[in-house]
Each structure stands twice: as structure tokens, then as C-alpha cells.
MMTF fields as JSON, N, C-alpha, C and O atoms, coordinates in Angstrom:
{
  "mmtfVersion": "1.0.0",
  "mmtfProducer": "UNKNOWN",
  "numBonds": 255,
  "numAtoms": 256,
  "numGroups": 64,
  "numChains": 1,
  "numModels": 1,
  "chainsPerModel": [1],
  "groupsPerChain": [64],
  "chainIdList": ["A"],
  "bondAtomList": [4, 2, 8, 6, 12, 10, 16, 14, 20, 18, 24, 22, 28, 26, 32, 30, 36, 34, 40, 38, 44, 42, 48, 46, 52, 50, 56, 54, 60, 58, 64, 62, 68, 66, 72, 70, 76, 74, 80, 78, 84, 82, 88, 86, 92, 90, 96, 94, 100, 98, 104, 102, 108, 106, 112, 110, 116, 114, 120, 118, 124, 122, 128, 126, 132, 130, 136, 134, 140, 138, 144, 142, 148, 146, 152, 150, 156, 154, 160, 158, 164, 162, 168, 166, 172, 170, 176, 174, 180, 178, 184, 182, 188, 186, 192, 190, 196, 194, 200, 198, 204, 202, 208, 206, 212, 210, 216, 214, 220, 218, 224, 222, 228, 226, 232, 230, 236, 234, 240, 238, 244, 242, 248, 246, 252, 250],
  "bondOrderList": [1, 1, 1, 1, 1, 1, 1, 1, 1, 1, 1, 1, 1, 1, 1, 1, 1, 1, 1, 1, 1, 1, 1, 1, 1, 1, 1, 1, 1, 1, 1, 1, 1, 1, 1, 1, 1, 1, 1, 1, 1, 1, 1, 1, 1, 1, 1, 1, 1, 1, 1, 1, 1, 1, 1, 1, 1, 1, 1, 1, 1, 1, 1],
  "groupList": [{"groupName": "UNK", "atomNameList": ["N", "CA", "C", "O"], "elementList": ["N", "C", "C", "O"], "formalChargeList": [0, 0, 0, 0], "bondAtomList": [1, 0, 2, 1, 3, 2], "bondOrderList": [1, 1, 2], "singleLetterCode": "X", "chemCompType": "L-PEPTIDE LINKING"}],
  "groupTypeList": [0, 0, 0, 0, 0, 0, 0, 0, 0, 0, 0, 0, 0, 0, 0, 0, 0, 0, 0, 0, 0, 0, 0, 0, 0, 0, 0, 0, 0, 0, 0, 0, 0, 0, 0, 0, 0, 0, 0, 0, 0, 0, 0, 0, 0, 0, 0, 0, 0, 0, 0, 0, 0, 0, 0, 0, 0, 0, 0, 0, 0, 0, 0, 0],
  "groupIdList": [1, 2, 3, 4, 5, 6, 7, 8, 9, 10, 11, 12, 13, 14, 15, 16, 17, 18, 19, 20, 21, 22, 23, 24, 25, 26, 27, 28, 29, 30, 31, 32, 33, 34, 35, 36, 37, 38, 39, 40, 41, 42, 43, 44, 45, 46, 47, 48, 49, 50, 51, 52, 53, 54, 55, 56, 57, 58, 59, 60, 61, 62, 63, 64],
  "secStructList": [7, 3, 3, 1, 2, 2, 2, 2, 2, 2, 6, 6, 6, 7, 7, 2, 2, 2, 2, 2, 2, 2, 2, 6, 7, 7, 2, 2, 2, 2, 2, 2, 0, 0, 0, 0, 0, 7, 7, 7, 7, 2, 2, 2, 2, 2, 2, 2, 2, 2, 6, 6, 6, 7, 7, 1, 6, 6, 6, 3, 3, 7, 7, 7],
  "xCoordList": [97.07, 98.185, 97.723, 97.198, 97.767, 97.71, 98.94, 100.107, 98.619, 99.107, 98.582, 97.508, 99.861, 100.047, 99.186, 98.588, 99.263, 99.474, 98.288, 98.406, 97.314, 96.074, 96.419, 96.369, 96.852, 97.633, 98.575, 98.718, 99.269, 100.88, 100.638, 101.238, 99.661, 99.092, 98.146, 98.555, 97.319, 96.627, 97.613, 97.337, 98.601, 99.501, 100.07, 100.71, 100.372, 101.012, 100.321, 100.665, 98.581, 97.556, 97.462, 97.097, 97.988, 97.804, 96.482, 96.42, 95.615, 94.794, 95.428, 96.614, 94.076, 94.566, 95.281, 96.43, 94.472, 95.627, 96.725, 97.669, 97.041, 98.587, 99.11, 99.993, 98.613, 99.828, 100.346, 101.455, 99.609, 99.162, 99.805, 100.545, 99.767, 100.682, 102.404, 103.14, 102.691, 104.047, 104.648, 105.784, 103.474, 104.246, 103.893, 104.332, 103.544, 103.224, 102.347, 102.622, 101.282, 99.998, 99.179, 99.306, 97.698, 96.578, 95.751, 95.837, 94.926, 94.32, 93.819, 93.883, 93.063, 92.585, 93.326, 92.868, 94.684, 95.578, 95.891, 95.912, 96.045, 96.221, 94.932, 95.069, 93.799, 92.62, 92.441, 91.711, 92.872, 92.532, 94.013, 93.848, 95.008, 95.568, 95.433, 95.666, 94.75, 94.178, 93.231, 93.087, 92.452, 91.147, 91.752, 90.826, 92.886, 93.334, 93.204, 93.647, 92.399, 92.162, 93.291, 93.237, 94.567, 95.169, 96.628, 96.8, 97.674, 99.067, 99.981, 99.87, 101.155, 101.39, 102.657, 102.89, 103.376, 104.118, 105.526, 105.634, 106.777, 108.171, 108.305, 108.039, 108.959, 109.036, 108.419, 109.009, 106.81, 105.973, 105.964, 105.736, 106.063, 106.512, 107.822, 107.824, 108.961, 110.025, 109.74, 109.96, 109.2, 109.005, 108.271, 108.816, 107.129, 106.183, 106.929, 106.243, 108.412, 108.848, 109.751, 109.935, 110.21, 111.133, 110.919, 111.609, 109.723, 108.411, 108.04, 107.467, 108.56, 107.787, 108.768, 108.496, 110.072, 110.999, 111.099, 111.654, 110.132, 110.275, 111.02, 112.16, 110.725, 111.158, 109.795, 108.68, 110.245, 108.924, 108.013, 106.843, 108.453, 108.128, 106.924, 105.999, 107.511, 106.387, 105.135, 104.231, 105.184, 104.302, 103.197, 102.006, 104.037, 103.075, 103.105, 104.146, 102.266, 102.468, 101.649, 100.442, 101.978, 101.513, 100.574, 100.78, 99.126, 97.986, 97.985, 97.434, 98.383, 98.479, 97.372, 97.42],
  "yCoordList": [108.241, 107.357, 105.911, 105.74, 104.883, 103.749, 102.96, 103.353, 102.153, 101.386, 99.43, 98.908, 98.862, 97.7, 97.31, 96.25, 97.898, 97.75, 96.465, 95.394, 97.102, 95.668, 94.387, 93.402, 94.314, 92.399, 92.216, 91.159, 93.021, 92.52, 92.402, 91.638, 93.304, 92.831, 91.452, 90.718, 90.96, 90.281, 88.844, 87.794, 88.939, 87.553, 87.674, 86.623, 88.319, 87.557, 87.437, 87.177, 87.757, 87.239, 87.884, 87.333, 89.641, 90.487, 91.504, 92.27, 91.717, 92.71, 93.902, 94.214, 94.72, 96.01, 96.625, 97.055, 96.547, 96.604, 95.822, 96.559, 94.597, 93.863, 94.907, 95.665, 94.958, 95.906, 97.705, 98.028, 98.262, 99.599, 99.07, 99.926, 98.121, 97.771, 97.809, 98.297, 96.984, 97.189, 98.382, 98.697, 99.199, 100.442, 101.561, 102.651, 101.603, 102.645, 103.837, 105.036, 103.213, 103.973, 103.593, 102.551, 104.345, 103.991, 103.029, 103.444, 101.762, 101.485, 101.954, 101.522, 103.438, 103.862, 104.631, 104.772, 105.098, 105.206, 103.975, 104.011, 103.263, 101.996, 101.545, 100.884, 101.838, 102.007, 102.959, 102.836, 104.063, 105.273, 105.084, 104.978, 105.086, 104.482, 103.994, 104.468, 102.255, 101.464, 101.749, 101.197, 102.838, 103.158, 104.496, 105.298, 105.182, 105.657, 107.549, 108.636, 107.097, 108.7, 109.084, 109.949, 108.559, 109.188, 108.639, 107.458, 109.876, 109.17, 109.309, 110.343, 108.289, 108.285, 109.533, 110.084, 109.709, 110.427, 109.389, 108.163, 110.743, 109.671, 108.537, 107.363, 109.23, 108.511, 106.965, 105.89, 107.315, 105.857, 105.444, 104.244, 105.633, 104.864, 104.038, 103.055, 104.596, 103.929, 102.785, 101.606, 103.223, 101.986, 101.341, 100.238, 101.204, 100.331, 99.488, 98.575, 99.643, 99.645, 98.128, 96.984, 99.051, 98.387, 96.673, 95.664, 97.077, 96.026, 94.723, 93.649, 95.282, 94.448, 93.932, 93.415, 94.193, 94.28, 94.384, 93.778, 95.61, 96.158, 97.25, 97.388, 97.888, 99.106, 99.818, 99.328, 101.115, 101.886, 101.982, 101.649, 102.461, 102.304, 101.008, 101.024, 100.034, 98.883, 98.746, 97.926, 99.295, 99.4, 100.31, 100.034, 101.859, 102.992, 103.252, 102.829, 103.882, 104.068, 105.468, 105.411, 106.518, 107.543, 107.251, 106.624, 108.143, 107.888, 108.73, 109.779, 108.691, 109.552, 110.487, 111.164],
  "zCoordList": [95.529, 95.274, 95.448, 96.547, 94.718, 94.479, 95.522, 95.501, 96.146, 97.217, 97.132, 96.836, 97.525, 97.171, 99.004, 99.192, 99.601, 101.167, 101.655, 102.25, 101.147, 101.294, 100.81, 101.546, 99.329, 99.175, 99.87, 100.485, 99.917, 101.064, 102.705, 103.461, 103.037, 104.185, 104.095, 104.995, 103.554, 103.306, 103.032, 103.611, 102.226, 102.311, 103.321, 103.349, 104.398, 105.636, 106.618, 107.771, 105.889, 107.12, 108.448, 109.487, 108.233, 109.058, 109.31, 108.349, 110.092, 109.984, 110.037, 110.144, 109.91, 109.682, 111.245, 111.347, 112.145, 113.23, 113.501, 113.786, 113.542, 113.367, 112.591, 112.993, 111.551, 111.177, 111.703, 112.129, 111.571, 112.606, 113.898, 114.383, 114.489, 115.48, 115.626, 116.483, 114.25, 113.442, 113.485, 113.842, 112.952, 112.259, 113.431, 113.065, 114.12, 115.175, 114.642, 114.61, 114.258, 113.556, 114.01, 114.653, 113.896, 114.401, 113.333, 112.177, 113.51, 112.528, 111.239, 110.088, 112.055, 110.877, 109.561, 108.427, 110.125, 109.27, 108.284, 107.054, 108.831, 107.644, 106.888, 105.859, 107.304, 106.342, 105.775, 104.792, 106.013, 105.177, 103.911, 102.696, 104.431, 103.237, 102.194, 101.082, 102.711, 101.798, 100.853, 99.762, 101.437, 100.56, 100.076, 100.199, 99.564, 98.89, 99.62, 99.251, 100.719, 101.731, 102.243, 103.118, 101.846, 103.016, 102.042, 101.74, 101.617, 101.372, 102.381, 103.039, 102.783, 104.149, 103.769, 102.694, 105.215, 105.052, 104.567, 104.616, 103.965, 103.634, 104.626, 104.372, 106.343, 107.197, 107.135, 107.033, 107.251, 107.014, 105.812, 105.965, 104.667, 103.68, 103.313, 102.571, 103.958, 104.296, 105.355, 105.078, 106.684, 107.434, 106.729, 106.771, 105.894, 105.389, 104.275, 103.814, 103.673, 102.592, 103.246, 102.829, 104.697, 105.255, 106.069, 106.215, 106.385, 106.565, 105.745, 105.926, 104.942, 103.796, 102.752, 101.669, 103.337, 102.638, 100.737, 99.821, 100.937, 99.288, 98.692, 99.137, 97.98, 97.253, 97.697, 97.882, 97.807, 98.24, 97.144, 97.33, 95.835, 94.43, 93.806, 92.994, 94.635, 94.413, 95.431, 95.274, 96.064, 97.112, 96.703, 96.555, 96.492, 96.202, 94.956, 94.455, 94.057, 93.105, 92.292, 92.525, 91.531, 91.687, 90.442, 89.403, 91.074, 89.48, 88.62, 88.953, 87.644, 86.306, 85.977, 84.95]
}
């Protein structure tokens, strides 16, 4: 799954733990994400959605 999570983290000038901090995840969850190893669960995609105040839809996106 394709994920917005690295630019949207990256414009508010958060590392990868700041954010993993946010969301009550471990760093490497939010890197394995990023590098496409890992799709999060609903739960954390809603908080990440909620975070970021997006649509979950723009965030994640499924690869054809």
C-alpha cells in the first residue's frame, strides 16, 4: 500500500519517532510503513488520518 506518511511527516518537521511518539507506536513501525513493509492496522490508520487531519484515502492508497 502506497502511503503519503513520509511528506506529511516531513512538512511538520517530525522524525520518525516524534511521530511514533504521537501515535503510540514504535519507531520502527512508522518506518516499516514508510518503506511500504508494513500496512497499518484500521485503528492506526484512523489515528494517523486523525493526526493529520486528513481523509484516510489521501494518506493511503491501494497499488493496482
Amino acid at each position: 500500500m502506497k502511503s503519503q506518511l513520509r511528506e506529511l511527516r516531513a512538512q511538520k518537521q517530525w522524525s520518525q519517532t516524534d511521530l511514533a511518539e504521537r501515535l503510540s507506536v514504535s519507531r520502527q513501525t512508522i518506518n516499516a510503513i514508510e518503506t511500504e513493509k508494513y500496512d497499518p492496522s484500521l485503528p492506526l490508520a484512523f489515528k494517523i488520518a486523525r493526526l493529520f487531519k486528513r481523509p484516510i484515502e489521501e494518506i493511503f492508497k491501494a497499488e493496482a
